[in-house]
C-alpha positions as CSV (number, residue, x, y, z in Angstrom):
1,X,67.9,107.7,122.4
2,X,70.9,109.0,121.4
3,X,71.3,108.9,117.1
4,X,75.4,107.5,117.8
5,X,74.3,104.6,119.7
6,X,72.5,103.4,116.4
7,X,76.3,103.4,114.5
8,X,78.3,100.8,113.3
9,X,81.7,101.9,115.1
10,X,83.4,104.9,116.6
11,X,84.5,105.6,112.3
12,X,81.4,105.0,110.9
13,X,80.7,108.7,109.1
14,X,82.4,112.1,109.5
15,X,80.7,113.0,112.5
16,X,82.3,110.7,114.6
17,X,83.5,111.0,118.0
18,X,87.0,112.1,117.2
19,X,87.0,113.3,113.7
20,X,91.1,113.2,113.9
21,X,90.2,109.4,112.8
22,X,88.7,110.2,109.4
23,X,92.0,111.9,108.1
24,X,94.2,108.9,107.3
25,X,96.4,109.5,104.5
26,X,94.3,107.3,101.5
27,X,97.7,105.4,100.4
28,X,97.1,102.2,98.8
29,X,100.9,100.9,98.4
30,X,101.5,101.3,101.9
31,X,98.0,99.8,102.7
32,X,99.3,96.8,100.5
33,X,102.9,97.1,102.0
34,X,101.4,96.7,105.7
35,X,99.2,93.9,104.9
36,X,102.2,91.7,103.2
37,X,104.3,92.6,106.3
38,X,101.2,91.2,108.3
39,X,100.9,87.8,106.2
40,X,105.0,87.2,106.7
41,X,106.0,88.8,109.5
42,X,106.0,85.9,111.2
43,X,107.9,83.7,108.8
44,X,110.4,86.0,108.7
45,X,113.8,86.0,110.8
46,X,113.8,89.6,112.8
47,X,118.1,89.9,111.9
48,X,118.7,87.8,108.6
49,X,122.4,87.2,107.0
50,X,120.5,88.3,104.2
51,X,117.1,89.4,103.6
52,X,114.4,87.1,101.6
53,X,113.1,88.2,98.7
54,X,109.4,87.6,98.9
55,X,106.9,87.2,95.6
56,X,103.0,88.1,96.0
57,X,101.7,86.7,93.1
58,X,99.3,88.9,91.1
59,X,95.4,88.2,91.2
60,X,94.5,90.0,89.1
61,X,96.3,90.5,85.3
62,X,96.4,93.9,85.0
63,X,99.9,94.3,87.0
64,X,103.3,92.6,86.1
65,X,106.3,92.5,88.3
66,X,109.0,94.6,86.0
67,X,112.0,92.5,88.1
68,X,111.7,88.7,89.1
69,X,113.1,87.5,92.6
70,X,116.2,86.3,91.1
71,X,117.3,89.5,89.5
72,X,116.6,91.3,92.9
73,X,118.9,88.9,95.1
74,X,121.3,89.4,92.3
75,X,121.4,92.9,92.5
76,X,121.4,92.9,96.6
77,X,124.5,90.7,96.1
78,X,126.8,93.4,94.7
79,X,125.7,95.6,97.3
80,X,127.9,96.2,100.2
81,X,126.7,93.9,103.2
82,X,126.7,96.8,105.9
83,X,124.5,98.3,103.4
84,X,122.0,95.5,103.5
85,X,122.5,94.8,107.4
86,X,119.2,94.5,109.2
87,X,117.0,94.5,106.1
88,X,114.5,91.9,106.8
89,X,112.9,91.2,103.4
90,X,112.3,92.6,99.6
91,X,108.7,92.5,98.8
92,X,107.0,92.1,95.4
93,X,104.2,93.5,95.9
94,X,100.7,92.0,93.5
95,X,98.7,95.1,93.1
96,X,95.0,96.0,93.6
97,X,92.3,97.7,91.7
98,X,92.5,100.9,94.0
99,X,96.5,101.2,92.9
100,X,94.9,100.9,89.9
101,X,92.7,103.8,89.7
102,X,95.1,106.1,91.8
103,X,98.0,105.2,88.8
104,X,95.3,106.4,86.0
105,X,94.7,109.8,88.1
106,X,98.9,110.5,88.2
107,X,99.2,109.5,91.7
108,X,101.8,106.3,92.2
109,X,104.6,105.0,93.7
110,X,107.3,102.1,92.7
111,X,108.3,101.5,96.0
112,X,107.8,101.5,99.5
113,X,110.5,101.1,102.6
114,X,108.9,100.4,106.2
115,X,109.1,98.2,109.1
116,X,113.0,97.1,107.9
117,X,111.3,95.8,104.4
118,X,111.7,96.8,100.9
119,X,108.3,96.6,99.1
120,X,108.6,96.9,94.8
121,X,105.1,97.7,93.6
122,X,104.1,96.2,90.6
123,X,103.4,98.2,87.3
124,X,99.8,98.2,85.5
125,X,100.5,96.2,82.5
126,X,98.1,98.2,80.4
127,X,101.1,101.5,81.2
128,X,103.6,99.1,80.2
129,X,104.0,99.9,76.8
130,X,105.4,103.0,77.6
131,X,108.5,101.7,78.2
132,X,110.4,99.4,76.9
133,X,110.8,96.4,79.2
134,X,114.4,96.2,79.9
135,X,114.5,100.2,80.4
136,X,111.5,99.1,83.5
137,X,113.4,96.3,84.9
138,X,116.3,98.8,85.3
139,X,114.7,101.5,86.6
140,X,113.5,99.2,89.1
141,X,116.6,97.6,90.2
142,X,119.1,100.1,89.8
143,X,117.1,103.2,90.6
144,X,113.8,101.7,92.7
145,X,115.4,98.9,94.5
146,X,118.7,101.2,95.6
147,X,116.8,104.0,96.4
148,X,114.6,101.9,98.9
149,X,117.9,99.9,100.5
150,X,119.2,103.7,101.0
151,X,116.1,104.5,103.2
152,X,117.4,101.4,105.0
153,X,120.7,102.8,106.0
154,X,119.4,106.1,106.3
155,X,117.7,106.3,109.9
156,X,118.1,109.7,110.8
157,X,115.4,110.6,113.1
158,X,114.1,114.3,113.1
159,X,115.4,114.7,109.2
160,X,112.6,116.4,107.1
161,X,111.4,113.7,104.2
162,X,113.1,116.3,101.4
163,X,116.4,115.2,103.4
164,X,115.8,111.8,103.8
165,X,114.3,111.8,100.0
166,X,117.6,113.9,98.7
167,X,119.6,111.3,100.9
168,X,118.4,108.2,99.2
169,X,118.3,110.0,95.1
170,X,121.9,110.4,96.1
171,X,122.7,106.8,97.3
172,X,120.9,105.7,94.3
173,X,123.1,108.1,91.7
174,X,126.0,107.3,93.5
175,X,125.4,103.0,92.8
176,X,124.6,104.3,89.3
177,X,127.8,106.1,88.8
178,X,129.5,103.1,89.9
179,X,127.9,100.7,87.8
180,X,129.0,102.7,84.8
């Protein structure tokens, strides 16, 4: 009898049929990001006039959203439409234990663009108190929040990620600049 036939599924340790399959990025925003696009996806409009702003309530306490759903909308609204045309939804995102862990060990991320979607992570409230709350919100609406929308607009196929990464910290100075 063969000893694979006993398994639980073609993934079930590292010997398995195509090991290709065990070397899936571990990413836990994007994990999170995919499984809110999953819930929604279907409530949501494929081409809206503008896109909905969508708030995953925290389960657990240890995250807090830096920016609520009204101060997003209201900084999408001074945005320039063509900017904004085609974005399906802004996502605040709950958190989970494994984001957790990864922000302890210096790995994070504030937000995610996929799938026409914005996703804003939420922050671990016990990292909080290193900034000052109104210095988070803005980081996450004027620097976060832009620099996601510029992914948006910016679908250059082929472009290496330090392009499409220098594209969108541009995009995201330039609104700054602007602001001022």
């Amino acid at each position: 009898m063969n000893a694979a036939s006993h398994s639980s599924g073609p993934r079930s340790n590292a010997y398995s049929e195509s090991k290709f399959t065990n070397w899936t990025e571990y990413n836990p925003w994007i994990m999170e990001a995919r499984a809110a696009l999953k819930r929604y996806d279907a409530k949501m409009p494929e081409r809206p006039k503008f896109p909905r702003i969508i708030e995953i309530r925290p389960q657990i306490c240890d995250f807090i959203y830096p920016c609520t759903a009204l101060q997003v909308e209201y900084r999408l609204k001074k945005m320039r439409a063509d900017d904004l045309h085609g974005l399906r939804a802004v996502f605040l995102l709950a958190g989970t234990r494994k984001q957790q862990t990864s922000w302890r060990s210096g790995f994070s991320y504030w937000g995610v663009y996929g799938w026409s979607c914005v996703f804003l992570c939420a922050y671990p409230f016990d990292l909080a108190s290193r900034w000052n709350l109104d210095s988070l919100r803005d980081f996450y609406l004027e620097d976060v929040l832009v620099h996601e929308v510029a992914h948006h607009i910016d679908r250059r196929p082929g472009e290496s990620r330090k392009k499409r990464e220098g594209f969108a910290n541009s995009f995201a100075e330039r609104h700054r600049a602007a602001k001022k």
